[in-house]
C-alpha positions in Angstrom: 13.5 -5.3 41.3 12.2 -8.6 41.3 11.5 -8.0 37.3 15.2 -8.0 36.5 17.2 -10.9 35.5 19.8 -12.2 38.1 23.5 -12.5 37.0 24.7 -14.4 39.7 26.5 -11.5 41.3 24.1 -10.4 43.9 24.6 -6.6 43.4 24.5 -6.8 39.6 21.7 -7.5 37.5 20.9 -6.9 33.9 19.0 -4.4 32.7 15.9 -4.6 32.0 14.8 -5.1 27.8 12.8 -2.6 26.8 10.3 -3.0 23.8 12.2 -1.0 21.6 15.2 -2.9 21.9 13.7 -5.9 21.8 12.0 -5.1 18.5 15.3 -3.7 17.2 16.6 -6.9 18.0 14.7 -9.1 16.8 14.7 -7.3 13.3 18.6 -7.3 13.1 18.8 -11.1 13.6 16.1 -11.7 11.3 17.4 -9.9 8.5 21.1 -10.6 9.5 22.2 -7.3 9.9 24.0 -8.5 13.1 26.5 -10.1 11.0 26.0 -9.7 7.2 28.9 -12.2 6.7 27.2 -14.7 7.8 24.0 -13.9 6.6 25.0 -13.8 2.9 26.9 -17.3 3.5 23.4 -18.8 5.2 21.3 -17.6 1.9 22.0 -19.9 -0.9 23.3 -18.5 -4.1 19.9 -19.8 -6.1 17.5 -18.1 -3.2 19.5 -15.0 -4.1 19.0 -15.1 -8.0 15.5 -16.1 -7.2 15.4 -13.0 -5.4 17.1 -10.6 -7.6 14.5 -11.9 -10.4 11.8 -10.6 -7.7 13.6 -7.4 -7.4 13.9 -6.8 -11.5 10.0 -7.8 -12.0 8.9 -5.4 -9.5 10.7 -2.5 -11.0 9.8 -3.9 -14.0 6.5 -3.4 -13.4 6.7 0.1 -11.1 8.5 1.5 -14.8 5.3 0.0 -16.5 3.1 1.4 -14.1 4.5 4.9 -14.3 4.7 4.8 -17.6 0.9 4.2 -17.8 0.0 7.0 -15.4 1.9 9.6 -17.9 0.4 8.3 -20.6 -3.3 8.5 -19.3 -2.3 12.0 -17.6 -1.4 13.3 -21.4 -4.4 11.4 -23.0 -6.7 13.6 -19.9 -4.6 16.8 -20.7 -5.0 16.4 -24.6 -8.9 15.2 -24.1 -9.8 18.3 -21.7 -8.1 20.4 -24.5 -10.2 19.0 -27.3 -13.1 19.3 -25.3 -12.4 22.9 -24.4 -11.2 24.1 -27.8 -12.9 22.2 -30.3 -16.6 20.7 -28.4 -15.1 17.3 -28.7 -18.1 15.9 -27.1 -20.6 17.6 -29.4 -18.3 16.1 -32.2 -19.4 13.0 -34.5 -17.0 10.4 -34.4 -15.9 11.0 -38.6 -15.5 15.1 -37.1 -13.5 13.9 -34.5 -11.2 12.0 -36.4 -10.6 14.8 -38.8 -9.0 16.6 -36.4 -5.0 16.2 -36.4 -4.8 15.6 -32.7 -7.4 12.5 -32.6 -4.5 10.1 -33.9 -2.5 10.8 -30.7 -5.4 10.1 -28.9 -5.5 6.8 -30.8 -2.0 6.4 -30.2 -2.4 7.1 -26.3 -5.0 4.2 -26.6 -3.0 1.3 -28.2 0.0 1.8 -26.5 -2.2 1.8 -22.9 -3.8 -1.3 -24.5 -0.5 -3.2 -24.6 1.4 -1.8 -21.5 -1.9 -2.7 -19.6 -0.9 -6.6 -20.3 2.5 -6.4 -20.2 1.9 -5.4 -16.2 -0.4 -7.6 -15.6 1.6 -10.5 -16.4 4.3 -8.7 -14.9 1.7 -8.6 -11.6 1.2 -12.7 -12.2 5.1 -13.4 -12.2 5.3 -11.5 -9.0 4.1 -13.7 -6.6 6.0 -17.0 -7.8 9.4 -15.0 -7.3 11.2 -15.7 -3.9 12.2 -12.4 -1.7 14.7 -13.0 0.2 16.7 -9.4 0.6 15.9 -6.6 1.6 15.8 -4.8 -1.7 13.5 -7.5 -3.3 10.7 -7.5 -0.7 10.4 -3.4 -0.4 10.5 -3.6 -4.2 7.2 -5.9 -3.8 6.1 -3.8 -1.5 6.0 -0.7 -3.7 3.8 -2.7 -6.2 1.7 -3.5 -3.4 1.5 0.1 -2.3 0.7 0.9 -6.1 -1.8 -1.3 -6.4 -3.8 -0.6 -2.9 -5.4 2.6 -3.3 -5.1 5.1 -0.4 -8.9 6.4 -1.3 -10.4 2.9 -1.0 -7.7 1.7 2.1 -6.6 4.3 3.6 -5.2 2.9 7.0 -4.0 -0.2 5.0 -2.4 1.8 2.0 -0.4 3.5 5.1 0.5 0.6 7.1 2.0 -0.2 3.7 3.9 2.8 3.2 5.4 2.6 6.8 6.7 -0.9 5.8 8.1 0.0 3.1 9.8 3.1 4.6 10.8 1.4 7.3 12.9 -1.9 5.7 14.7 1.0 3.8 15.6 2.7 7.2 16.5 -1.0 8.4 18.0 -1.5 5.3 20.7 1.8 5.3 21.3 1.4 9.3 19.1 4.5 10.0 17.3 5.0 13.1 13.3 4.3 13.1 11.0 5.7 15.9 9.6 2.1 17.4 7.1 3.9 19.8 3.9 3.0 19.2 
């Protein structure tokens, strides 16, 4: 009993913290979820434009990213295709470009050539932008989680994903399982 904080009333003490509620805590005061109010008032409106402009180039480049990964899917599709049908690999490169579906393949390749830059400067913008909502830092944490690959990191690629699960969770007022 010794463990328990005194009140000053002998028969009355305070329960004891456990971790989980000390975690749980310690989150909602340092994302001001105890009183949102004040929170907002504490941010200053520039820190909050700073961080909307984090949130927009991070969906910015999620769009770009996805955008990518269906074009590359349809140039693997249309490629596997050729290769089935038509012996693309046993083609010369005039045979192969007198088939109609080698200009989409062409296509394919100069958009990919220009959407590849367009997210990596995206990617270099992203770490000068202040993050100071919610919404702004899981949106850099889904580029993160993009960009780590679960086959190269996988314990790290899920620590990431937890994260970024669980700031949404924090985020909507949903319960989280703090056990560890």
């Amino acid at each position: 009993m010794g463990s328990r904080r005194k009140t000053g009333v002998e028969d009355a003490r305070l329960p004891a913290l456990s971790r989980r509620a000390l975690i749980a805590g310690t989150t909602v005061v340092a994302f001001g979820a105890a009183n949102p109010a004040a929170a907002s008032v504490a941010v200053p409106t520039a820190a909050v434009v700073a961080s909307d402009v984090a949130t927009r180039r991070c969906r910015n480049w999620l769009a770009l990213d996805a955008q990518i990964e269906r074009l590359q899917t349809r140039w693997a599709k249309l490629e596997g295709w050729l290769i089935r049908e038509h012996s693309w690999c046993k083609l010369t490169p005039t045979e192969q470009q007198a088939l109609p579906w080698s200009k989409e393949l062409r296509d394919i390749d100069g958009i990919l050539t220009t959407l590849f830059d367009k997210r990596e400067r995206l990617l270099e913008a992203i770490p000068d932008s202040s993050a100071v909502t919610l919404e702004a830092i899981v949106a850099r944490l889904a580029v993160v989680e993009r960009l780590v690959w679960p086959e190269d990191h996988p314990e790290a690629h899920a620590m990431i994903t937890r994260s970024r699960m669980d700031l949404i969770a924090i985020s909507r007022g949903t319960s989280m399982n703090l056990d560890a």
